[in-house]
N, C-alpha and C positions, 0 to 999 in steps of 0.2 A: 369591484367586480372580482369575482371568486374564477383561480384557474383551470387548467382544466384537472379532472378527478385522479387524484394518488389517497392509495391506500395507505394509506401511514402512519407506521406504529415504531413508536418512543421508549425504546431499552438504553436511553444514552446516562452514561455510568455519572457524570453530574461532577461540579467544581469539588466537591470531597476526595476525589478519585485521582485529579490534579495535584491537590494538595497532599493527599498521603504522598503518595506517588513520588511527590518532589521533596518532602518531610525526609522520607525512604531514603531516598538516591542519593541527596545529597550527605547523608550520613555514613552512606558506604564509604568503602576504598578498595579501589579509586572510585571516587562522585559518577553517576550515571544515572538519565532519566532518559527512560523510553521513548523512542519514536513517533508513537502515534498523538503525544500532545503537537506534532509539528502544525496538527490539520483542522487550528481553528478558520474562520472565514478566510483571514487574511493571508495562514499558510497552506490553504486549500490554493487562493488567487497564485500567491507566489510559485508554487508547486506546477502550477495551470503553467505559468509562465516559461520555468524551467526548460518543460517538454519540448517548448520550440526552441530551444539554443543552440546553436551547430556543434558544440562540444556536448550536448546530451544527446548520443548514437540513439539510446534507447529506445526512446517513444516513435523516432523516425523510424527504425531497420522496424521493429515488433510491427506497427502501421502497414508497413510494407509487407512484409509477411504474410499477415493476413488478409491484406489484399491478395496475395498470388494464393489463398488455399481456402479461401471464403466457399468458392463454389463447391472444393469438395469435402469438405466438411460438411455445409446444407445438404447433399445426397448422402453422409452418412447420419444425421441425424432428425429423429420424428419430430417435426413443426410443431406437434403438440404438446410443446415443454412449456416448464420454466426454467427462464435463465433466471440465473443469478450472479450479481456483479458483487464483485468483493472490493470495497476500496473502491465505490466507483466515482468520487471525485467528478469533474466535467463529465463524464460519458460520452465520450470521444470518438474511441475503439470499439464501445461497445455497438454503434450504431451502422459499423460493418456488420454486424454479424446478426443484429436486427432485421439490417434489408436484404442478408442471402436466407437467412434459416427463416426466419418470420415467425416466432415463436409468439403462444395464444398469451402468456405469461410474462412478467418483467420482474425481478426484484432486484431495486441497489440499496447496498448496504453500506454504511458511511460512518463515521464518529462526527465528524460536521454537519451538523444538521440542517441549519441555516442552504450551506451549499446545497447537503444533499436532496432537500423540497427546492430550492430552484433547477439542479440540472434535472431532477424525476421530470417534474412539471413540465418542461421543454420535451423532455421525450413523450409525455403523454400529449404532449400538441401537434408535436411533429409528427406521432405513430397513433391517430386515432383508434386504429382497429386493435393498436394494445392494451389487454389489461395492466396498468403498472402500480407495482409496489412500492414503498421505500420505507428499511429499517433504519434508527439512526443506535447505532451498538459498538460497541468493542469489540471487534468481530475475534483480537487476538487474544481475547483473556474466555471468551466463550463465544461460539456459535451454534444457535438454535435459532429456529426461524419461528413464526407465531405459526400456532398451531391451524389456523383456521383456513390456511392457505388450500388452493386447487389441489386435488390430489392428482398430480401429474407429473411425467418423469421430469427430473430437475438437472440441469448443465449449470456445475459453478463456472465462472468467468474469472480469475484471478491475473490481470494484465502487469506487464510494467517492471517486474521482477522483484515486487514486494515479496515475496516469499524470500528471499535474502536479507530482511530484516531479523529473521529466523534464524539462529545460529542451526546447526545439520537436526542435533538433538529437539530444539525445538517443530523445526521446520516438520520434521516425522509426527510427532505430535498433531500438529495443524492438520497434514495434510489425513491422519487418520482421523480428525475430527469433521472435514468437509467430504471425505467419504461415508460417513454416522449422514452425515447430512443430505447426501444426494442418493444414498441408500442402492441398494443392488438393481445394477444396469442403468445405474445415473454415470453422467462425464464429467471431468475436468477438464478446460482448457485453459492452462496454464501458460502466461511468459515467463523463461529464466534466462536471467542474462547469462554468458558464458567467459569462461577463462580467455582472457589475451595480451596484448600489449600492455607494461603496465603502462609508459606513458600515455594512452588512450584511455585507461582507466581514471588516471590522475587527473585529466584535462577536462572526465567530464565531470568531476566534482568539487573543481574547481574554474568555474567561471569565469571569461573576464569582463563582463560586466557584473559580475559580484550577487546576482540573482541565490545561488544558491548560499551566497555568505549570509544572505539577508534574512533565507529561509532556515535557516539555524537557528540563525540569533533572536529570529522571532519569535523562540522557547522562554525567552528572558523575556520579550514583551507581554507572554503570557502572566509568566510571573508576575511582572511588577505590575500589570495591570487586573488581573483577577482575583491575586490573593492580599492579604495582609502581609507586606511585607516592604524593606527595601534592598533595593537593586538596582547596579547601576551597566543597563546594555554593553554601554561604550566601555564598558572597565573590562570586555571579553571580544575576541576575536575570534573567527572563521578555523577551522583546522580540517583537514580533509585528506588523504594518504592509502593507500594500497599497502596491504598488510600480506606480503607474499605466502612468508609459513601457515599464515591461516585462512589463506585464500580468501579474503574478503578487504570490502573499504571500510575504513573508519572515520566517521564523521565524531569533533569533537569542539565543543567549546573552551580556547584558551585563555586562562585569566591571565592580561598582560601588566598586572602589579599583585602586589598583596592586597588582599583587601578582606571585608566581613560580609557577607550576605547574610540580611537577616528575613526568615519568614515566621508570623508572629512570634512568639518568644522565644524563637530557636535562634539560635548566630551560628554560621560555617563560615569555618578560615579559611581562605584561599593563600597561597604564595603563589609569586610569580611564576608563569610556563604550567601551573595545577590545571588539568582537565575537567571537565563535565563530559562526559561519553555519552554521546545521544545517538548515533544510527551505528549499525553495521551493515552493508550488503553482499551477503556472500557471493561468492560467483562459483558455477559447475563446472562438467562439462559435460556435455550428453548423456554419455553412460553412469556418469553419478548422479546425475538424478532419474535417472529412471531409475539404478537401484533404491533410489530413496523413497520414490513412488511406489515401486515395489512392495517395500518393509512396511508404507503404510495401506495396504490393502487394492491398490491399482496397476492395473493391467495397462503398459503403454502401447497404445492402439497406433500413433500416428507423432511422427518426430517433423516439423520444418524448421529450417532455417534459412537462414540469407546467404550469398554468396560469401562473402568475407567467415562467415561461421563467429560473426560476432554476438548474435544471440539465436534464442530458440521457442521456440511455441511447442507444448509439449499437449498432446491428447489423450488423455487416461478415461480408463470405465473400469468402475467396482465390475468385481466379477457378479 
């Protein structure tokens, strides 16, 4: 039995992409591989998991949030859009903003593909009257949407505070590429986490039931299980820390001996306490990112946050 109807179109950059990728990184110095390999099935699940941990503020206060400005939001924006979900993983959050605004349109955009036709699918069940989309792409190396889409004004959706995956430099980049994208008098509604505590910071990236150690390491299951290669998981540990001067976390994998990783004919040396650098999350604070919105082409329309001022949902419109 066939689900219910998503449009679905296939830009996913493919195991070449993986492998350079990991070819690349690990040949730097220091070793670093990109974030977005975190979000096959399984670190899509773990990821899922994450959000509900009482040391992860994020997904709970941003939830929150948009509960308290859902309704006004829907009276500033035309019901006859498309949204568009960036990273949209489960589509959680987005299904607030589905049943205040009620927009004719849906598109999620995902690197997971697998996930991203099952959560589509679920909203096209649950929201019959929507049309829904779903691209599976690298939304961070390019974004362009198929051309064939409604021509209708577009609201990107960018939750969660991935946009601190984005070092400042980058992050301006992006954010002038989903204005190219939602083009003049389109919105952003954007989550960024904000500057605070560090120990609050630290506690929420590191776990203790060990959910986000797992979700790291599962870059290495990638590995040993996709490409040619060996690796050994357990030969690397969790690392996770607040980087004060540079205002962000860093998420790293510790190799806790010497050892060889090999992916096919290549071998990288590891010594003991050697890095693999796979996430950053930078954090703001109000007025720094809207100047960063700013410098890329957006007008900040509309600022909430939670009481604590532990994070922020920001509303931007190309002029």
């Amino acid at each position: 039995m066939t689900g219910p109807a998503v449009s679905f179109y296939d830009q996913h950059p493919g195991e070449s992409s993986l492998r350079d990728e990991v070819l690349g990184g690990l040949a730097r110095t220091p070793k670093a591989i990109p974030p977005k390999f975190f979000y096959d099935q399984r670190g899509s699940r773990l990821f899922d998991a994450i959000c509900d941990l009482p040391e992860y503020y994020l997904t709970r206060v941003e939830t929150g949030i948009l509960q308290d400005c859902v309704r006004e939001l829907a009276a500033s924006i035309d019901s006859r859009c498309m949204l568009v979900e960036l990273g949209s993983g489960a589509s959680r959050k987005v299904r607030l903003l589905l049943s205040a605004l009620k927009p004719t349109h849906y598109m999620g955009v995902d690197i997971s593909k697998d996930f991203l036709l099952e959560s589509s699918r679920r909203l096209a069940r649950d929201y019959p009257w929507l049309d829904v989309h779903a691209t599976c792409a690298d939304f961070s190396s390019k974004l362009t949407l198929p051309e064939s889409l409604p021509s209708v004004r577009k609201m990107a959706f960018f939750p969660g505070s991935s946009i601190g995956n984005f070092d400042p430099v980058q992050a301006g980049r992006f954010l002038k590429q989903i204005a190219r994208m939602v083009g003049s008098g389109g919105y952003l509604l954007i989550g960024v986490d904000l500057k605070k505590d560090i120990d609050r910071l630290n506690a929420a990236y590191n776990d203790a039931r060990g959910l986000t150690a797992a979700f790291n390491l599962n870059l290495l299951l990638r590995i040993r299980d996709e490409l040619d290669s060996q690796i050994d998981p357990d030969g690397f540990e969790h690392l996770a820390f607040y980087n004060e001067a540079a205002g962000r976390i860093e998420m790293h994998l510790r190799s806790i001996k010497d050892q060889v990783v090999r992916i096919e004919d290549h071998r990288f040396r590891f010594e003991a306490d050697e890095t693999i650098h796979t996430e950053n999350s930078y954090k703001y604070t109000v007025e720094e990112f809207a100047e960063l919105g700013l410098s890329a082409g957006f007008n900040s329309d509309r600022v909430w946050t939670d009481a604590e001022r532990l994070f922020s949902v920001h509303l931007m419109c190309v002029a």
